[in-house]
C-alpha positions in Angstrom: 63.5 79.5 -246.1 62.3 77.6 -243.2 63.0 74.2 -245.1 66.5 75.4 -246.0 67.2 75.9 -242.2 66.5 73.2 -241.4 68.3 71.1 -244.3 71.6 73.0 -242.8 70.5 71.6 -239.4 70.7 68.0 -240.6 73.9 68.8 -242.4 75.8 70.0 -239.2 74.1 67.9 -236.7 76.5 66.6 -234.5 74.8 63.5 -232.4 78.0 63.4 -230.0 77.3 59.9 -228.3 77.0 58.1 -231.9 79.9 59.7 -233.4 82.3 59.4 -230.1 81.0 55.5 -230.6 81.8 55.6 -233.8 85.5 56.9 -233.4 86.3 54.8 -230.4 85.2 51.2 -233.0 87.3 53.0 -235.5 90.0 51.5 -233.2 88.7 48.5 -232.1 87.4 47.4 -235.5 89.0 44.2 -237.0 89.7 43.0 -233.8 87.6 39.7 -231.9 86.8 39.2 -229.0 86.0 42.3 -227.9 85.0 44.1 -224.3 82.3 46.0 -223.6 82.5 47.1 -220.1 79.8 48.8 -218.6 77.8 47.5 -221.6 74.6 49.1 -220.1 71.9 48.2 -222.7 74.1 47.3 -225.8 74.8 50.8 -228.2 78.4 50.3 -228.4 77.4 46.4 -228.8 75.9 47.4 -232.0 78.5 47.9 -233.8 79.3 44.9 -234.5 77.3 42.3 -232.5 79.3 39.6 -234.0 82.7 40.3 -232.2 81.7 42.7 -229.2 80.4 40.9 -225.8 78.9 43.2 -222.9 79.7 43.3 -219.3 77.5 44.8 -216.8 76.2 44.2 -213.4 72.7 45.4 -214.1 70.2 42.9 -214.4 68.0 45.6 -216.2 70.5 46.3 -218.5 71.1 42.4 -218.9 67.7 41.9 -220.1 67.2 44.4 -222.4 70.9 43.4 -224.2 69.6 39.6 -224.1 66.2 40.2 -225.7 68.3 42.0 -228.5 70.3 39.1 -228.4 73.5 40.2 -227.4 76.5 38.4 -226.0 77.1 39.7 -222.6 77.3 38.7 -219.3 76.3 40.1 -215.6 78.8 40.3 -213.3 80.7 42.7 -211.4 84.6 41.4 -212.4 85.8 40.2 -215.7 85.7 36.4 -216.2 88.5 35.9 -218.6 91.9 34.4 -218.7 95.0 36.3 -219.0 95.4 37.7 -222.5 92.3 36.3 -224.1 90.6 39.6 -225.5 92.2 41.4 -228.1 90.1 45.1 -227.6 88.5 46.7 -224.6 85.9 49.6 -224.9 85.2 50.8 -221.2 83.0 54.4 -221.6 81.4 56.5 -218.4 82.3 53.5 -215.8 85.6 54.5 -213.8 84.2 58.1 -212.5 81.7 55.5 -210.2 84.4 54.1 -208.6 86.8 54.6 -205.9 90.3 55.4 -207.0 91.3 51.9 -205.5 88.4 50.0 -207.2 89.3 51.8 -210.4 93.0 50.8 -210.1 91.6 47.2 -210.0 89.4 47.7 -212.9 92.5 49.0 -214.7 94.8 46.3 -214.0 92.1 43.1 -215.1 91.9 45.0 -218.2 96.1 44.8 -218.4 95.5 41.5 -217.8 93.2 40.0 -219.7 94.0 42.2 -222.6 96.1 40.3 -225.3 99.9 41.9 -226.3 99.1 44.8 -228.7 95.9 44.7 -227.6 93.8 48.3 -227.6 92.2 50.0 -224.7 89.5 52.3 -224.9 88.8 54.7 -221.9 86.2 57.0 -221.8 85.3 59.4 -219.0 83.9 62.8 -217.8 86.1 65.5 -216.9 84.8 68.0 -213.9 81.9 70.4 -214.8 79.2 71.7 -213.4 76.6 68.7 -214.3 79.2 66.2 -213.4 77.9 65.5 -209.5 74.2 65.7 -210.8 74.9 62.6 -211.1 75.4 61.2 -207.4 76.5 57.7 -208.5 79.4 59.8 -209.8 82.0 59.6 -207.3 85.1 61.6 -208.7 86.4 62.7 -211.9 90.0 60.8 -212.9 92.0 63.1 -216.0 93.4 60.9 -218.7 97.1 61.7 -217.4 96.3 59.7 -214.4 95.7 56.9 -216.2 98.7 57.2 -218.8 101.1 57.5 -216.0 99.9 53.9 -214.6 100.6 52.4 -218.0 103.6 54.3 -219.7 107.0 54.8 -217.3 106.8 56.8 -214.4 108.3 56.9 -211.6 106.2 58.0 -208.8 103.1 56.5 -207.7 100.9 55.8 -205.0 99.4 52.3 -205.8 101.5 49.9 -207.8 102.6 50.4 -211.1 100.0 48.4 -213.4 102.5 48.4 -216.6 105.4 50.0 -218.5 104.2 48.5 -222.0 101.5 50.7 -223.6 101.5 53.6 -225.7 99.2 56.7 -226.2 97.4 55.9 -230.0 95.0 59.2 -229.5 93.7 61.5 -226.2 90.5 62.8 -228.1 89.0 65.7 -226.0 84.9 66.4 -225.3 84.1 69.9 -225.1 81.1 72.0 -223.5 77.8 72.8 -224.9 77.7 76.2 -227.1 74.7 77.6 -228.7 73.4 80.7 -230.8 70.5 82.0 -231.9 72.1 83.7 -234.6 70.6 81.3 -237.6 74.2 82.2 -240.1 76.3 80.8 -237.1 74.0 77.4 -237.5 76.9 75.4 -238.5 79.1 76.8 -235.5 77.9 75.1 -232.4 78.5 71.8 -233.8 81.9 71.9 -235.2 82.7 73.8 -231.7 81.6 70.7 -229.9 83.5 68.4 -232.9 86.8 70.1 -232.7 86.7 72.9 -229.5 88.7 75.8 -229.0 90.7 76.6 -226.4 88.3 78.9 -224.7 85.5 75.9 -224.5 85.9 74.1 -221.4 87.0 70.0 -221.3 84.0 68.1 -220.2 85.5 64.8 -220.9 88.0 62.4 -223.3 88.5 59.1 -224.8 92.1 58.1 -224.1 93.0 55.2 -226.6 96.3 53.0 -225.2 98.1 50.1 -227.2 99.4 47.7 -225.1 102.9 46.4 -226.3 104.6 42.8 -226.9 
């Protein structure tokens, strides 16, 4: 019995950072060159070390991606020309910045990002772990973001485009658990799909930018 338990385990296992990787190069994939910013020590590099180069300002990080050798490069800005990368992956980097700093971020990706290009953002939402982090700095919703890239009218900094669409807003949900050993395939697909009465912890917001 104890066996078959835990064969259902490794059935429903749900390894959330992997799979959110996984979904976010679904996008990406087929495209070269592209960015990793925020790189830290190279997962999302792994997918496909051939096409993916890594950004970060950690030396730390650096090493660790180098002795793996990965194509990345320290620095705190993005050293590209206009339009020369065709995909960006930026995951758990904007919520350490100051809503000015993160407009900037936002607008070197517009700009070095190529026309239909894709743009990967992911982030935390606001939950009760989120400032137990205290390099996090605020919380920024995906709407926020979608309104400096799509048409709309009022805004507080400039307006960083008018060109990109919304390809998919995929939502992260809070941690559920039972003890109940017949519900052992429930806490997983919960934190796969959520319900309405499971609070957002985070998203990946996926933009295309246009012609």
């Amino acid at each position: 019995m104890v066996n078959i338990w835990k064969k259902l385990q490794a059935i429903f296992k749900y390894a959330q950072k992997q799979e959110w990787d996984l979904t976010a190069y679904s996008y990406l994939k087929g495209l070269n060159p592209i960015l990793d910013i925020g790189c830290g020590e190279g997962r999302f590099i792994s997918r496909n070390p051939e096409t993916i180069i890594g950004i970060d300002w950690n030396p730390q990080s650096m090493k660790i991606c180098k002795e793996k050798d990965y194509n990345v490069i320290q620095a705190n800005s993005l050293p590209f020309e206009d339009g020369s990368i065709s995909g960006i992956h930026c995951s758990h980097v904007i919520e350490h910045f100051l809503p000015s700093d993160v407009h900037k971020i936002l607008s070197e990706c517009d700009r070095v990002l190529i026309p239909e290009g894709i743009l990967v953002i992911r982030s935390p939402l606001l939950w009760w772990g989120f400032y137990s982090d205290l390099t996090h700095i605020r919380p920024y919703n995906p709407e926020v973001i979608i309104r400096y890239f799509t048409p709309w009218q009022q805004h507080t900094l400039q307006q960083i485009s008018r060109n990109y669409s919304v390809i998919c807003l995929k939502w992260r949900y809070a941690s559920f658990g039972t003890k109940i050993k017949l519900c052992i395939c429930v806490p997983p697909l919960l934190k796969r799909w959520g319900f309405p009465w499971l609070k957002k912890t985070g998203y990946m917001l996926v933009l295309k930018k246009g012609r």
